[in-house]
C-alpha positions in Angstrom: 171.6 -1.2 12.6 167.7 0.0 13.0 169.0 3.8 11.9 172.0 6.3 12.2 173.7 6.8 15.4 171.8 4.2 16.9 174.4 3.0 18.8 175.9 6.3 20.1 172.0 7.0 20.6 171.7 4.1 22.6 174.4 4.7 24.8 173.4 7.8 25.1 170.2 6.7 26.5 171.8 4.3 28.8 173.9 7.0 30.4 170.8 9.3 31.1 169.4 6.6 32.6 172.2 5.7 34.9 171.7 9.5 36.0 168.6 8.5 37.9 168.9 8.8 41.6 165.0 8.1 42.8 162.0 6.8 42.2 160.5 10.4 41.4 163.6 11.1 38.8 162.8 7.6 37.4 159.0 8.1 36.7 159.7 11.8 35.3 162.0 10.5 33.1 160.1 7.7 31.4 157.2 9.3 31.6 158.5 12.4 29.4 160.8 9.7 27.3 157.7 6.8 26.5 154.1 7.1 25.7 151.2 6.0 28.4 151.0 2.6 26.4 154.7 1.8 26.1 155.2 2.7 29.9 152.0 -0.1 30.6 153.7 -2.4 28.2 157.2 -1.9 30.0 155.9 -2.4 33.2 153.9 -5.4 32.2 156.6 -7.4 30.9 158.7 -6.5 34.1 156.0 -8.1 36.0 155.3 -11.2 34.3 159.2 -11.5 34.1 159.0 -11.2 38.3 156.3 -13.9 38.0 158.4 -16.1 35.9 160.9 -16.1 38.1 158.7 -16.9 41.0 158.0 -20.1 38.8 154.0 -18.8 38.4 152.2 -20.8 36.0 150.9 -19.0 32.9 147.6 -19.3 33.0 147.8 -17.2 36.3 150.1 -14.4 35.0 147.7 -14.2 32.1 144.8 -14.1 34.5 146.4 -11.1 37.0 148.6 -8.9 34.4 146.7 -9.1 31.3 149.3 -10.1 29.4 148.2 -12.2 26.7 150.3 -15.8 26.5 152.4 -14.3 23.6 153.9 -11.7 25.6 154.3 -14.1 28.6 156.3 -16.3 26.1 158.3 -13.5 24.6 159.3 -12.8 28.7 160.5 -16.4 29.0 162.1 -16.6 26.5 164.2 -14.0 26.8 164.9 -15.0 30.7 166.4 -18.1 29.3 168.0 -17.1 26.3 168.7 -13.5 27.2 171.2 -11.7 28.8 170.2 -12.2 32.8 168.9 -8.2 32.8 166.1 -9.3 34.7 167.7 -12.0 37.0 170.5 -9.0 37.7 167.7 -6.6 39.0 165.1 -9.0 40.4 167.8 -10.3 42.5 169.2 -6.7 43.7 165.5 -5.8 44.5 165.4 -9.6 47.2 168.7 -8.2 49.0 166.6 -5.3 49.3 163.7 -6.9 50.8 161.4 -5.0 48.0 
C-alpha cells in the first residue's frame, strides 16, 4: 500500500470518474486532476496500446507516437499480462465505429 487511504482514495477516484458523461466533462476533469506531461504520457500509452492491438510493428509506433521502445514494451506487456482494461475499451470504441 503506496500511502494511507489509498485504496478508499482510489475508489474514490474511480467513482468521479464514472461521473463523466462527455467528452468536455472528461477533458475538464483530467485536465484539472493530471499535469500537461502526465495527460501526453496517458494519452500516449493509450495510443501505442490501440496500435498494439492493430498488430503495428514497433519500429512504426516508435516512429509516429514518440514513444520510446521501453514504453512500447511496458504497453505490451501489460496487454498480455494485464487485466484486458484496454481490450475492454478498444473493443467498445469498434462497436462504436470510433
Amino acid at each position: 500500500m503506496p500511502y494511507k487511504n489509498f485504496e478508499s482514495n482510489l475508489s474514490f477516484l474511480y467513482d468521479l470518474i464514472l461521473q463523466v458523461e462527455n467528452k468536455a466533462e472528461c477533458a475538464a476533469l483530467f485536465d484539472d486532476l493530471c499535469t500537461p506531461n502526465e495527460l501526453a504520457a496517458m494519452a500516449q500509452r493509450a495510443v501505442v496500446a490501440r496500435m498494439l492491438t492493430q498488430k503495428r510493428v514497433y519500429s512504426d509506433i516508435v516512429s509516429e507516437t514518440g514513444a520510446s521502445t521501453a514504453t512500447v514494451s511496458r504497453v505490451n506487456r501489460s496487454l498480455t499480462l494485464g487485466k484486458n482494461g484496454y481490450q475492454t475499451l478498444f473493443k467498445k470504441l469498434d462497436e462504436k465505429g470510433e
